[in-house]
C-alpha positions as CSV (number, residue, x, y, z in Angstrom):
1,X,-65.8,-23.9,-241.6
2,X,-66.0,-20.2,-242.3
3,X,-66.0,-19.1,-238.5
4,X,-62.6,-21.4,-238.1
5,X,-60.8,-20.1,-241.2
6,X,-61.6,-17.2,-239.7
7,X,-60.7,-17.8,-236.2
8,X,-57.8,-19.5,-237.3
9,X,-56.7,-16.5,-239.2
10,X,-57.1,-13.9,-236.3
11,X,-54.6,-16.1,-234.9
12,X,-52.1,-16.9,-237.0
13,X,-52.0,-13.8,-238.9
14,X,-52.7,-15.7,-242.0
15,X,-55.3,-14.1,-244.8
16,X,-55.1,-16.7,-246.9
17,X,-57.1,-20.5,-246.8
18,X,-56.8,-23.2,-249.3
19,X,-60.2,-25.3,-249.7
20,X,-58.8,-28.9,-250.5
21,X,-59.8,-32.3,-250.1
22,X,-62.4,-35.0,-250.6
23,X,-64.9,-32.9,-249.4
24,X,-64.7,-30.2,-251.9
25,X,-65.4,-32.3,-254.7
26,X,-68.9,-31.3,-253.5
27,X,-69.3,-27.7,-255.9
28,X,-72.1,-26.5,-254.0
29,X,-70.1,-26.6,-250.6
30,X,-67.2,-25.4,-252.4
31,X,-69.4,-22.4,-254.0
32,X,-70.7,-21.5,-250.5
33,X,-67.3,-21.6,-248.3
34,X,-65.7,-19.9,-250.3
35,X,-68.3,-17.2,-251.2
36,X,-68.0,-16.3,-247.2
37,X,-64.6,-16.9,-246.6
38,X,-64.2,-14.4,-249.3
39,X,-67.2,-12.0,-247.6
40,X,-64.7,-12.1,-244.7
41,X,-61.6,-10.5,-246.3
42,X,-59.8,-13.5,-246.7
43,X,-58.1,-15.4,-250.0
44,X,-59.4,-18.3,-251.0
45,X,-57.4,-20.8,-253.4
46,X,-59.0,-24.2,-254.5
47,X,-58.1,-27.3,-256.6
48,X,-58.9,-26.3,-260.0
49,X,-56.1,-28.5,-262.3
50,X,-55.3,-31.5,-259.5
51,X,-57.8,-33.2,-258.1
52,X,-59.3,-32.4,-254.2
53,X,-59.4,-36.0,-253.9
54,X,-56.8,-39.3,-253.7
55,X,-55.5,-38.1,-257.2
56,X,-53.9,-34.7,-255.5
57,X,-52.8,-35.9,-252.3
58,X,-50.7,-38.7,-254.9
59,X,-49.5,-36.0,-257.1
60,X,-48.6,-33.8,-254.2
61,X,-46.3,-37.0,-252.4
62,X,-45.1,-37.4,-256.1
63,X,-44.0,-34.2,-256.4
64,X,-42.4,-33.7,-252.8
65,X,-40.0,-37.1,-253.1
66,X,-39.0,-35.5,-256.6
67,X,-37.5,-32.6,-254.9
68,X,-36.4,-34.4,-252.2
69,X,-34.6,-36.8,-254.9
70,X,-33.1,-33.9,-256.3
71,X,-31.6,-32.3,-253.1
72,X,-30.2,-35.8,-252.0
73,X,-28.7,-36.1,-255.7
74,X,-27.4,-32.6,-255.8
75,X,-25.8,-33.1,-252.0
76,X,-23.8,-35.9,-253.3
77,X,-22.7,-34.2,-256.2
78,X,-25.0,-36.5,-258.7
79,X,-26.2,-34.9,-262.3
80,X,-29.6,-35.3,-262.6
């Protein structure tokens, strides 16, 4: 994982990585990516109030057709 982020990062031109998901419920793995992703000059931001699991990806679509509710309302001139 840490020789992608990095890779990906040469790339891209991107220095930061966000460490979400399922997977990184799992604190050990968690601890360990990002302790290297960090060793390689990178920033590293993780779930800490939203779960990495189901319960953000549901907050995360909640929160996406919000504002998208509010642009359509706003576009057709609706008080919200």
């Amino acid at each position: 994982m840490t020789a992608a982020c990095r890779r990906i990062c040469a790339e891209t031109g991107l220095r930061r990585v966000a460490l979400s998901g399922g997977v990184f419920q799992n604190a050990l793995l968690l601890e360990r990516v990002d302790t290297l992703i960090r060793e390689s000059g990178l920033e590293v931001y993780s779930n800490r109030s939203v779960p990495a699991n189901d319960g953000g990806i549901s907050l995360g679509q909640a929160l996406v057709a919000a504002a998208r509710s509010r642009r359509a309302a706003a576009a057709v001139g609706v008080a919200g």
